[in-house]
N, C-alpha and C positions, 0 to 999 in steps of 0.2 A: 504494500500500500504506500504513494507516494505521501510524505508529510508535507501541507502549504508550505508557502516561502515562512523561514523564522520559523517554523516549529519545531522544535525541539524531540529528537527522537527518545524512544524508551530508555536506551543504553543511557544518555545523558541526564535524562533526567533521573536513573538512579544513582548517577556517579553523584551528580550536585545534591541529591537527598543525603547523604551518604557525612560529603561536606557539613551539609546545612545541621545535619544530628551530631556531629561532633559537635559544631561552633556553638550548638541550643546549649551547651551547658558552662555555667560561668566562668567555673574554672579553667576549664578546656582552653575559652576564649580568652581568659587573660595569661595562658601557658603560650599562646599564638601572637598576643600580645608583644608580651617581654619578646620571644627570640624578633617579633618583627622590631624592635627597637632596639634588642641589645645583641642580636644575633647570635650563634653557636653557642650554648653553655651545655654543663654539667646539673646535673640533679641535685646538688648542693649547691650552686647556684640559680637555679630555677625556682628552691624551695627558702631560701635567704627572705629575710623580710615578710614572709607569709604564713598563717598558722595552718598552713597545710602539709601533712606530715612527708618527704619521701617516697615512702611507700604509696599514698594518694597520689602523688605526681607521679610517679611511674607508672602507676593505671591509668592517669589519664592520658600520658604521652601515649602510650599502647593505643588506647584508643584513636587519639590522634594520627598513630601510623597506620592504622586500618583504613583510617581513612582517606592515607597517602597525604596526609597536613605536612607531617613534619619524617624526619628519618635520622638515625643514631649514626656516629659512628665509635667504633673504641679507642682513645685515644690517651695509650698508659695505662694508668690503670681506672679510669673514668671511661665512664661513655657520655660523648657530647650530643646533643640533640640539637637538630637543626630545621629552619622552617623550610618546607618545600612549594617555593613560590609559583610554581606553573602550576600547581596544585587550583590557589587562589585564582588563578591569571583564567585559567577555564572556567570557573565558576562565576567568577566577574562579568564574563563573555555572555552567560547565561542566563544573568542576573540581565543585563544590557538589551539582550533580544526580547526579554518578558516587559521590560520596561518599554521598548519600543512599541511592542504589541499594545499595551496600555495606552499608550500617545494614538494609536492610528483608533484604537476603539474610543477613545475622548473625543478625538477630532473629528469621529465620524456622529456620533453621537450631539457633539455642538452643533454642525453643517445639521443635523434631522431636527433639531431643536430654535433651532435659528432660520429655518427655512419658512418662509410664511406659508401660511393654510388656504386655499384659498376658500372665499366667501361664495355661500351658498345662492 
């Protein structure tokens, strides 16, 4: 079955679900945060400043990696975790297309609303 122009196939929109259910959780979202501002750290620095224990961050980065956010490497004796930006950069993409869709159903919707009636 062909999809219209801009619509988003199944495979995409379960990749960007996938996204979107990591990011729904707070923490998740400010673990995507920091490395977006302080880039590659370690689990001891990811958990600095926060009453979230280690062990929670390292479930939540798991999760994050399922969902292809972020990815480790080991580096000594730490493992670093880092954000995986093309990850975002598709999802942005798909975010952009949904939003466009919206503008063309407003504008058509103005034009149906703004068109006068005419008299009987």
């Amino acid at each position: 079955m062909a999809h219209p122009r801009g619509s988003p196939t199944d495979a995409k929109i379960v990749e960007a679900a996938s996204v979107f259910a990591a990011l729904g959780d707070e923490t998740r979202l400010r673990i995507v945060a920091r490395l977006c501002d302080r880039g590659p750290q370690s689990i001891v620095r990811l958990t600095e400043g926060s009453r979230v224990t280690r062990q929670a961050v390292t479930k939540h980065l798991v999760a994050l990696s399922h969902a292809g956010l972020v990815r480790s490497e080991r580096v000594g004796r730490e493992t670093v975790w880092e954000l995986e930006p093309e990850r975002l950069v598709h999802v942005r993409r798909y975010l952009d297309r949904i939003s466009a869709q919206w503008d063309e159903a407003i504008g058509r919707l103005k034009a149906f609303v703004e068109t006068p009636t005419p008299k009987p």
